[in-house]
C-alpha positions as CSV (number, residue, x, y, z in Angstrom):
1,X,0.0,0.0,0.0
2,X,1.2,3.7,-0.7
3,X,2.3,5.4,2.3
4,X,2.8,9.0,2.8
5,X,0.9,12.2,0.6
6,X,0.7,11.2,-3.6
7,X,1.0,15.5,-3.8
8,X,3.8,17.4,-3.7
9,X,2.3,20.8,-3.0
10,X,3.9,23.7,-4.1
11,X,7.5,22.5,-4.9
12,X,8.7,21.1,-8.4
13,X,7.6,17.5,-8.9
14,X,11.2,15.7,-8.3
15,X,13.2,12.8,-11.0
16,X,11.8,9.9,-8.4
17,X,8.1,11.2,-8.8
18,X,7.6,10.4,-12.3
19,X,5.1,7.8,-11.5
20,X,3.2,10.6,-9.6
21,X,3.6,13.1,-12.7
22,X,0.5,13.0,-14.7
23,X,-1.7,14.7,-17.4
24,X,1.6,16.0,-19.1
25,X,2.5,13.0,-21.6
26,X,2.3,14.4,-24.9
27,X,4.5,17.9,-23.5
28,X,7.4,15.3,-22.5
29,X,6.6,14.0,-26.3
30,X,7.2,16.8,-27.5
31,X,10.4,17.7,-25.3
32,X,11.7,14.2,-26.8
33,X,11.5,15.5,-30.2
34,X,12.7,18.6,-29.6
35,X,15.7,17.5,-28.1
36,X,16.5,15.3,-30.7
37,X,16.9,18.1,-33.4
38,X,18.4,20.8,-31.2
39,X,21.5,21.2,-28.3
40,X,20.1,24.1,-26.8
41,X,15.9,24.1,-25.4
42,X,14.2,27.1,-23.3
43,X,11.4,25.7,-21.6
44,X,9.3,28.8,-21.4
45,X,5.8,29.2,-19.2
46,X,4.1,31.3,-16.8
47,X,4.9,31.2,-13.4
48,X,3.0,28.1,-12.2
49,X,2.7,26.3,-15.4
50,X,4.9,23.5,-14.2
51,X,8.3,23.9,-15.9
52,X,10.4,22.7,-13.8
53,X,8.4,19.8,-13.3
54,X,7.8,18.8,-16.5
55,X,11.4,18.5,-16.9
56,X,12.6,17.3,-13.7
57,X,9.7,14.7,-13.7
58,X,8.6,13.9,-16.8
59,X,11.5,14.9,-19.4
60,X,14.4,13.5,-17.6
61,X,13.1,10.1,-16.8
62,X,12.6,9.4,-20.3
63,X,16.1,10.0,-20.9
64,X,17.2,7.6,-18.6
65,X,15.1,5.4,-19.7
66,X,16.9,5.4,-23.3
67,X,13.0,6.9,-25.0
68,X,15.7,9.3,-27.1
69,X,16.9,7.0,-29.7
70,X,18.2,9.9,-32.1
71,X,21.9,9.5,-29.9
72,X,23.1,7.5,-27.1
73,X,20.8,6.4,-24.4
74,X,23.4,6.7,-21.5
75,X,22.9,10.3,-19.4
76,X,25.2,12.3,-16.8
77,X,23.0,14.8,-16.0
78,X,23.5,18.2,-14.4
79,X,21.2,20.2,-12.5
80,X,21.6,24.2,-11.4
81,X,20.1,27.3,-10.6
82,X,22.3,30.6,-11.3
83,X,21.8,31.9,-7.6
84,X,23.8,35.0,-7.1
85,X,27.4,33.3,-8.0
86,X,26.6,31.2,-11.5
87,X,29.8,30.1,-11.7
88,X,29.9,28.4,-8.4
89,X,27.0,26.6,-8.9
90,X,27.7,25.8,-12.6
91,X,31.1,24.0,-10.8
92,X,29.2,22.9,-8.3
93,X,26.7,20.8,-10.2
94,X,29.0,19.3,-12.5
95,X,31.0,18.0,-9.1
96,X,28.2,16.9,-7.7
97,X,27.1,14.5,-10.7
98,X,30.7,12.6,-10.1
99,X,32.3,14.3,-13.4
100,X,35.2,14.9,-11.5
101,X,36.1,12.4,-8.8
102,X,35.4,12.9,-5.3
103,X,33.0,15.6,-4.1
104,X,34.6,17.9,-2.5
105,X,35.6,22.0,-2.5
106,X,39.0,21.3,-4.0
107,X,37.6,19.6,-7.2
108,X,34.8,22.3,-7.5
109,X,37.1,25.3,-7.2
110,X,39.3,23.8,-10.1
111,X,36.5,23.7,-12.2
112,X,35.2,26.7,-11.6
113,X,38.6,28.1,-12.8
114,X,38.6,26.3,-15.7
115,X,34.9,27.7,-16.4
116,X,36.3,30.7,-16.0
117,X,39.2,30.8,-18.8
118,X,37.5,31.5,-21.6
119,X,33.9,31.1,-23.6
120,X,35.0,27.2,-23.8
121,X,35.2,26.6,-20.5
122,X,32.3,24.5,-20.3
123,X,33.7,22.6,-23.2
124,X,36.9,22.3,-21.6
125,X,35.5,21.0,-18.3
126,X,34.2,18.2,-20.3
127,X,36.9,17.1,-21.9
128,X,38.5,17.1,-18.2
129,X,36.0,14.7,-16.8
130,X,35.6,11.5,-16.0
131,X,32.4,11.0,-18.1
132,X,32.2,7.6,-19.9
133,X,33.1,7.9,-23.9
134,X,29.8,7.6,-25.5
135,X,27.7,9.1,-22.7
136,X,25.8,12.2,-22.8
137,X,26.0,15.2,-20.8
138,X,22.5,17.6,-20.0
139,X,23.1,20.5,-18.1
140,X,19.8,21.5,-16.2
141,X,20.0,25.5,-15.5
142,X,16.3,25.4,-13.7
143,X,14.9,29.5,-12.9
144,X,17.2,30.9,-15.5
145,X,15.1,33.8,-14.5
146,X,17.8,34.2,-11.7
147,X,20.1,35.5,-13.4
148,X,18.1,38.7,-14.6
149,X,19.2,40.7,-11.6
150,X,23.0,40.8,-12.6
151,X,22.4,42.4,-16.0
152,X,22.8,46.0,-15.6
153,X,25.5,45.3,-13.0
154,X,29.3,46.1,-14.6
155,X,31.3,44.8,-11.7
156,X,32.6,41.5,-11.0
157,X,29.0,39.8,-10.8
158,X,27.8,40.9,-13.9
159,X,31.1,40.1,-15.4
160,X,30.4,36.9,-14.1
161,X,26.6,36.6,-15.3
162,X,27.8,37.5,-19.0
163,X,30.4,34.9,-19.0
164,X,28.3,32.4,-18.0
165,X,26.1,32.9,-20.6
166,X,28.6,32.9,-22.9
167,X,29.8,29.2,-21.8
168,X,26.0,28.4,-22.4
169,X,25.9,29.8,-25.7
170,X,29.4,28.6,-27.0
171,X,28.8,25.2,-25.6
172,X,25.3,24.3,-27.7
173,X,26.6,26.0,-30.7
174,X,29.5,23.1,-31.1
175,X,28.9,19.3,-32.3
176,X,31.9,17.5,-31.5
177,X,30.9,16.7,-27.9
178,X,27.7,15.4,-27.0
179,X,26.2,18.4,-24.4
180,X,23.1,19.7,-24.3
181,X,21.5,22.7,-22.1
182,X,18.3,22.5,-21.0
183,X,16.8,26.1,-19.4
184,X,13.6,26.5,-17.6
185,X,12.8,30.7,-17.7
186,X,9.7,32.3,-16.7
187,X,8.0,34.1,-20.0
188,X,7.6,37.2,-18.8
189,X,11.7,37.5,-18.5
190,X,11.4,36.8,-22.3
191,X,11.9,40.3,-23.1
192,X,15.2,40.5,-20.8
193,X,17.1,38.0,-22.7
194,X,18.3,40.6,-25.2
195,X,20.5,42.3,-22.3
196,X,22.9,39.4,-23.2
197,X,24.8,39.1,-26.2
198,X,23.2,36.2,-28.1
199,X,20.6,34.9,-25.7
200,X,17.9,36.1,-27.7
201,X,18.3,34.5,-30.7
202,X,19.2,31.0,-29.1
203,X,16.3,31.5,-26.6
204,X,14.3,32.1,-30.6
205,X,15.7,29.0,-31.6
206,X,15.6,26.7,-28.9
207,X,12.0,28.0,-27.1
208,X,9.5,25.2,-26.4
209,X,6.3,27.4,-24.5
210,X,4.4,25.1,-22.3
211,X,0.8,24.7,-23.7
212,X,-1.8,25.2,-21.4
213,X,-3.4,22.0,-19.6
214,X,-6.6,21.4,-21.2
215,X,-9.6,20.0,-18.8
216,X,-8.8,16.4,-19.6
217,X,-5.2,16.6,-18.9
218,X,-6.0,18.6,-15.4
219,X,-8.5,15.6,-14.7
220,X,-5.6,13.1,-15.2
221,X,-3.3,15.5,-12.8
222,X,-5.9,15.3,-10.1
223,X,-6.8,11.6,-10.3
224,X,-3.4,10.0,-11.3
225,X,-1.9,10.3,-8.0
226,X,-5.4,9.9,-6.2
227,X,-5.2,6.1,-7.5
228,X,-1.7,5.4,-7.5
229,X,-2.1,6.7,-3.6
230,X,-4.9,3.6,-3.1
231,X,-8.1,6.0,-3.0
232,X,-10.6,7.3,-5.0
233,X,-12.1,11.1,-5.5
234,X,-15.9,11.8,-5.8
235,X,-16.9,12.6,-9.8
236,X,-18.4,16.1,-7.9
237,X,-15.0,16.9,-6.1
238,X,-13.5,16.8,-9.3
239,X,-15.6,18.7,-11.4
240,X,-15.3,21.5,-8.4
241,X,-11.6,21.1,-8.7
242,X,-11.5,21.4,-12.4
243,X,-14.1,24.3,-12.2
244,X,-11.4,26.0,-9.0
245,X,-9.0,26.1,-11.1
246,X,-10.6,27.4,-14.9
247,X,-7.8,28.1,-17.0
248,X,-5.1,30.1,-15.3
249,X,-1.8,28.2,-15.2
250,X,-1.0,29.8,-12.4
251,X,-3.3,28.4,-10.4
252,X,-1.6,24.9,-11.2
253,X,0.3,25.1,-8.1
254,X,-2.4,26.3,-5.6
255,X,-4.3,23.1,-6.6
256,X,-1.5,21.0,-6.0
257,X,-1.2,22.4,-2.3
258,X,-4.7,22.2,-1.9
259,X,-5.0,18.3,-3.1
260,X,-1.7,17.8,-0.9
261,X,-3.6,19.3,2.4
262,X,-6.7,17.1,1.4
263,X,-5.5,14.4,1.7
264,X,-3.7,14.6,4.9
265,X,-7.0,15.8,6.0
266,X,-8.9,13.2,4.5
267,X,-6.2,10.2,6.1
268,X,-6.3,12.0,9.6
269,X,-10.1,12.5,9.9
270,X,-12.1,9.9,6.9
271,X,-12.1,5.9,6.8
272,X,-9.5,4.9,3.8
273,X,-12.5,3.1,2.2
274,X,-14.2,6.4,1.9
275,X,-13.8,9.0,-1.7
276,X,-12.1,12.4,-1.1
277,X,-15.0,14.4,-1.6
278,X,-16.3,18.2,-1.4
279,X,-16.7,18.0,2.9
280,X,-12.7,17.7,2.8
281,X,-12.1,20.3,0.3
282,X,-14.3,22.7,2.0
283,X,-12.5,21.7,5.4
284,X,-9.1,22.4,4.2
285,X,-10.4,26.1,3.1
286,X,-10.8,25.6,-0.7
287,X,-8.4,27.4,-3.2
288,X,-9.2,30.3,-2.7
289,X,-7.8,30.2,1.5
290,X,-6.0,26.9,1.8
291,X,-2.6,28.4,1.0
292,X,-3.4,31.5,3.3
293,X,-4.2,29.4,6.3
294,X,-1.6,26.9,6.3
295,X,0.6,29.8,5.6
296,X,-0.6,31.8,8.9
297,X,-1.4,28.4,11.2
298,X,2.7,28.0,11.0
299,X,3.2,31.4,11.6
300,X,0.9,31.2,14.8
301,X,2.4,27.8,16.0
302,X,5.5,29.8,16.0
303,X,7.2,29.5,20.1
304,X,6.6,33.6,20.5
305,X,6.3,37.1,19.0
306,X,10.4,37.5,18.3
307,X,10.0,34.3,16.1
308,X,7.5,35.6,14.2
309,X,9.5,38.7,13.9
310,X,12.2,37.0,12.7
311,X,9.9,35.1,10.3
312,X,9.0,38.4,8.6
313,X,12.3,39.2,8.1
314,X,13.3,35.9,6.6
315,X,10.8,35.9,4.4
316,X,11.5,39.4,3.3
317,X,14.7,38.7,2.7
318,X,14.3,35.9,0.2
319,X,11.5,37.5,-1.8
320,X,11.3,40.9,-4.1
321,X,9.2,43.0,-5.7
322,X,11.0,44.5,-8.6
323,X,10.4,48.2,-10.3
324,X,8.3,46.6,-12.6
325,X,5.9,45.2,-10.1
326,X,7.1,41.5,-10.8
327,X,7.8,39.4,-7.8
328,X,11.0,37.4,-8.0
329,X,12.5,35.2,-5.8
330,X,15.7,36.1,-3.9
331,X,17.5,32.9,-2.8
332,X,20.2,33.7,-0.4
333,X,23.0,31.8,2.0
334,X,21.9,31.0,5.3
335,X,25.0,33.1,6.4
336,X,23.7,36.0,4.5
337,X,20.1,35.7,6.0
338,X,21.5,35.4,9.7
339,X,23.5,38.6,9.0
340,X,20.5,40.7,7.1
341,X,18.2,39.6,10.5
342,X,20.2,40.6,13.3
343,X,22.5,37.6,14.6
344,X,19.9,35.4,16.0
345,X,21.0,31.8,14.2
346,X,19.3,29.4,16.8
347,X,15.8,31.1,16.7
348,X,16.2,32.0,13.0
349,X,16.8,28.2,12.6
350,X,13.6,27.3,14.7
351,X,11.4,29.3,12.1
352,X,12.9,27.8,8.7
353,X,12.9,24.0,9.9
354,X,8.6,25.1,11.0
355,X,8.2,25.7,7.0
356,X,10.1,23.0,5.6
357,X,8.8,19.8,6.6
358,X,7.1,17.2,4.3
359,X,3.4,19.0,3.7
360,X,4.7,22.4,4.8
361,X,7.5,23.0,2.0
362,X,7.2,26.8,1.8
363,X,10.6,26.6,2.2
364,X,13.3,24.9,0.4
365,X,15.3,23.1,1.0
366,X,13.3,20.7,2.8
367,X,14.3,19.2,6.1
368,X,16.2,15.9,4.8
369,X,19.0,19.2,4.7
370,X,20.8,20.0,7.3
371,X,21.2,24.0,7.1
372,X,24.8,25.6,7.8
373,X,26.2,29.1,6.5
374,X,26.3,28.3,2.2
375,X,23.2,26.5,2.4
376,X,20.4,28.2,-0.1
377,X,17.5,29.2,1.6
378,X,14.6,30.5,-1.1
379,X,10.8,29.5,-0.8
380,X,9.4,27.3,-3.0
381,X,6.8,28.6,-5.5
382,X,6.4,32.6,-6.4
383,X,3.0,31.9,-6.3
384,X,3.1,32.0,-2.3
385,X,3.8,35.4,-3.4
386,X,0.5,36.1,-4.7
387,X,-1.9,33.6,-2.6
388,X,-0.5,33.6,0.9
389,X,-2.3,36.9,2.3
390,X,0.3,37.8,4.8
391,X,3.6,37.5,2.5
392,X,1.8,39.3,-0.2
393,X,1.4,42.5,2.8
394,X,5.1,41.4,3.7
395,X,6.4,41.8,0.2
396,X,4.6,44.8,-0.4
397,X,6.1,46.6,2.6
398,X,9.3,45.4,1.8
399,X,8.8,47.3,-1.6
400,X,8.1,50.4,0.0
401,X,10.6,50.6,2.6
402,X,13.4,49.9,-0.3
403,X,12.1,52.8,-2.4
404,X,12.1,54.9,1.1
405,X,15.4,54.2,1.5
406,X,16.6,54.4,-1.7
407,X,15.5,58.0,-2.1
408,X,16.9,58.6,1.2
409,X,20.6,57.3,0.0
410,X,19.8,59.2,-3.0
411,X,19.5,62.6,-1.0
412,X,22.2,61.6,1.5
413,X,24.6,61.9,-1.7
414,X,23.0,65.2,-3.2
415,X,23.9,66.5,-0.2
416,X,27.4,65.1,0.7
417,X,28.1,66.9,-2.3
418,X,26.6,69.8,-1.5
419,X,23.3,69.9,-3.9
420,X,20.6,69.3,-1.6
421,X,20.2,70.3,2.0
422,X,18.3,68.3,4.6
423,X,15.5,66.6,4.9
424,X,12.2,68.9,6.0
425,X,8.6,67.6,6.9
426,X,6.8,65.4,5.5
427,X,10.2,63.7,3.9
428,X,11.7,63.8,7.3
429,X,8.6,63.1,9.3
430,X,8.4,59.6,6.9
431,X,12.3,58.5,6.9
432,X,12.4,59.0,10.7
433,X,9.3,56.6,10.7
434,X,10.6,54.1,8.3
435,X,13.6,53.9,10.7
436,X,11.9,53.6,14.0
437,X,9.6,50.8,12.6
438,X,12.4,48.8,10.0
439,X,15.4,49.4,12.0
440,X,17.4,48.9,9.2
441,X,21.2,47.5,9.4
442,X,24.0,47.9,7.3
443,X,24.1,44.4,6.0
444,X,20.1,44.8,5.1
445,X,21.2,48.5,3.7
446,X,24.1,47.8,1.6
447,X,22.4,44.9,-0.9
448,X,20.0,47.6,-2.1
449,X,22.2,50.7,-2.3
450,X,26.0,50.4,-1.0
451,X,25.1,53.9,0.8
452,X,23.8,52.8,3.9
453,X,26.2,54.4,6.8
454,X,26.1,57.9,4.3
455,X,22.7,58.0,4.6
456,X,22.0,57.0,8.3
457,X,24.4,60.1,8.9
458,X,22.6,62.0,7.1
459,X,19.2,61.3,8.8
């Protein structure tokens, strides 16, 4: 008999889950063929349409299971986000798939340096590893999105960002060695690819856009794992369901949270011999609230009002809302985190590990991982962005407190140079507020606008 929840809730559908993964068949089909004729696919879809699922689950099983007859049916396979040091992680993930020996920091800060020699460092690295002759090699860069953030830099990072690229870009453009690149990108970063030099056109190229889910694939999605788990779901729960959700892809996710808190619901309070049926959707708050109250129930269970203080500031931290009104996520370093909150590891610890057990994965990664200073922390949809009431209010503050502050530095430099004098009610009145209430520190300060001590002095 199954044990344990068939739904995965907000996080990615993982490479082991592919008997779970349903309702996507003929868009892994069509990844196949696609893959066959080209080294370089974008996997392009609204937030919440399922990308990194339907590669992660669906695509690379396939592979491994030697579906791809157009070249060799063996696979080393690479996954990586860009995170704020692309490089790093690009080493990283190539060490990690046993390329290079042992696992360890000496072996992935060689490769990094050869990554970082020229456009064919990618190549290079290849040609350095221990893959098997004959075997393939996919690199996985999953949120490509990430990497967005570094494009108007010119120091070292975005250096950094446009190199990468460029090992991307000169790496599928060759034939002699069998690599392939695999990106998953939101679509509404589509337009930012032409900050890099070539990116558009292979983005053009290589693009497969994720179709929408049409009411009989959704079905599948909901039922699938409802039988593989051993039960069954009322005809009228799942025309609700299918009605819940309409045609928005971005509700994809909320339904999977909601099906994932069903049935824990349903196995803690219904016989096993009983459907899932419309009593235990309503229980569990619907769509429309279940994300909101699961959100807030962990946030109450919290031991006392400095924890959820600190839980504010994490998530804060780890989510933005750019210019443009997008919200992005911000993954970050534990060590970063700790330093951005105030020093208070042990209790900052506490409220991570209460949002990232199995059925409360807001938070990645989940608890299988023990957290120390270069682990990532990030949550794990952008869609909690959106649905969860109280992060939405968090993230929307946090918006307005940077653009406070960042007319404040702003001043604090007109004047240092003698172009503006101080600031005189209401300005004043609203900056001395915004202190009192944020009390802002340096290391918070200085990863929005490197001005921070200037402008403290000057307020």
């Amino acid at each position: 008999m199954f044990e344990g929840n068939p739904f995965p809730g907000l996080r990615p559908f993982e490479f082991d889950e592919n008997y779970l993964f349903f309702g996507r068949e003929e868009q892994v089909a069509q990844l196949l063929q696609r893959l066959g004729n080209t080294r370089f696919l974008a996997v392009v879809g609204a937030s919440g349409s399922g990308k990194s699922s339907l590669v992660r689950a669906g695509l690379l099983p396939e592979l491994h299971g030697g579906t791809m007859t157009s070249t060799s049916i063996a696979w080393d396979i690479s996954i990586m986000r860009p995170g704020g040091d692309p490089l790093t992680k690009l080493a990283q993930a190539l060490v990690e798939s046993n390329l290079f020996g042992d696992v360890n920091e000496e072996n992935v800060l060689q490769t990094r340096a050869t990554l970082s020699r020229s456009g064919l460092g990618l190549i290079e690295a290849y040609r350095q590893s221990d893959i098997e002759e004959g075997s393939n090699l996919l690199l996985l860069v999953d949120q490509f999105e990430e990497i967005f953030r570094f494009r108007q830099s010119g120091d070292k990072t975005g250096q950094e960002a446009s190199h990468f690229i460029q090992l991307l870009l000169e790496t599928a453009r060759q034939t002699e060695f069998p690599i392939f690149i695999i990106l998953t990108m939101r679509s509404d970063f589509l337009g930012d690819c032409a900050e890099f030099q070539g990116l558009a056109e292979a983005v053009n190229e290589g693009e497969y856009l994720i179709p929408r889910l049409n009411r009989k694939q959704r079905a599948r999605a909901i039922e699938g794992p409802v039988k593989v788990g051993g039960a069954e779901i009322s005809p009228r729960l799942k025309q609700q369901l299918l009605n819940d959700i309409g045609d928005d892809p971005d509700q994809l996710p909320i339904l999977q949270h909601a099906l994932m808190r069903m049935w824990d619901y349903w196995l803690n309070n219904a016989n096993r011999e009983q459907a899932l049926d419309l009593n235990h959707y309503n229980a569990i708050g619907r769509m429309t609230e279940a994300l909101s109250r699961h959100g807030d129930e962990v946030y109450k269970e919290l031991p006392d009002d400095d924890h959820r203080l600190l839980c504010m500031k994490l998530f804060k931290a780890i989510t933005e809302k750019q210019g443009d009104g997008r919200g992005v996520r911000r993954p970050l370093p534990f060590s970063e985190i700790d330093e951005i909150t105030g020093h208070q590891r042990e209790k900052m610890l506490t409220v991570i590990d209460a949002y990232r057990p199995i059925g409360r994965t807001f938070i990645m990664p989940g608890e299988n991982v023990k957290i120390h200073d270069k682990i990532i922390i990030d949550i794990s949809h952008e869609s909690l962005m959106r649905v969860w009431q109280r992060l939405k209010n968090w993230v929307n503050d946090e918006a307005d407190s940077a653009r406070i502050y960042i007319r404040l530095c702003e001043t604090a430099q007109l004047h240092n140079k003698g172009e503006a004098g101080f600031y005189r009610d209401p300005d004043l009145k609203i900056a001395l507020a915004w202190r009192d209430n944020n009390k802002p520190n340096a290391n918070w300060g200085t990863r929005i606008n490197d001005s921070f001590e200037l402008a403290m002095r000057f307020l």
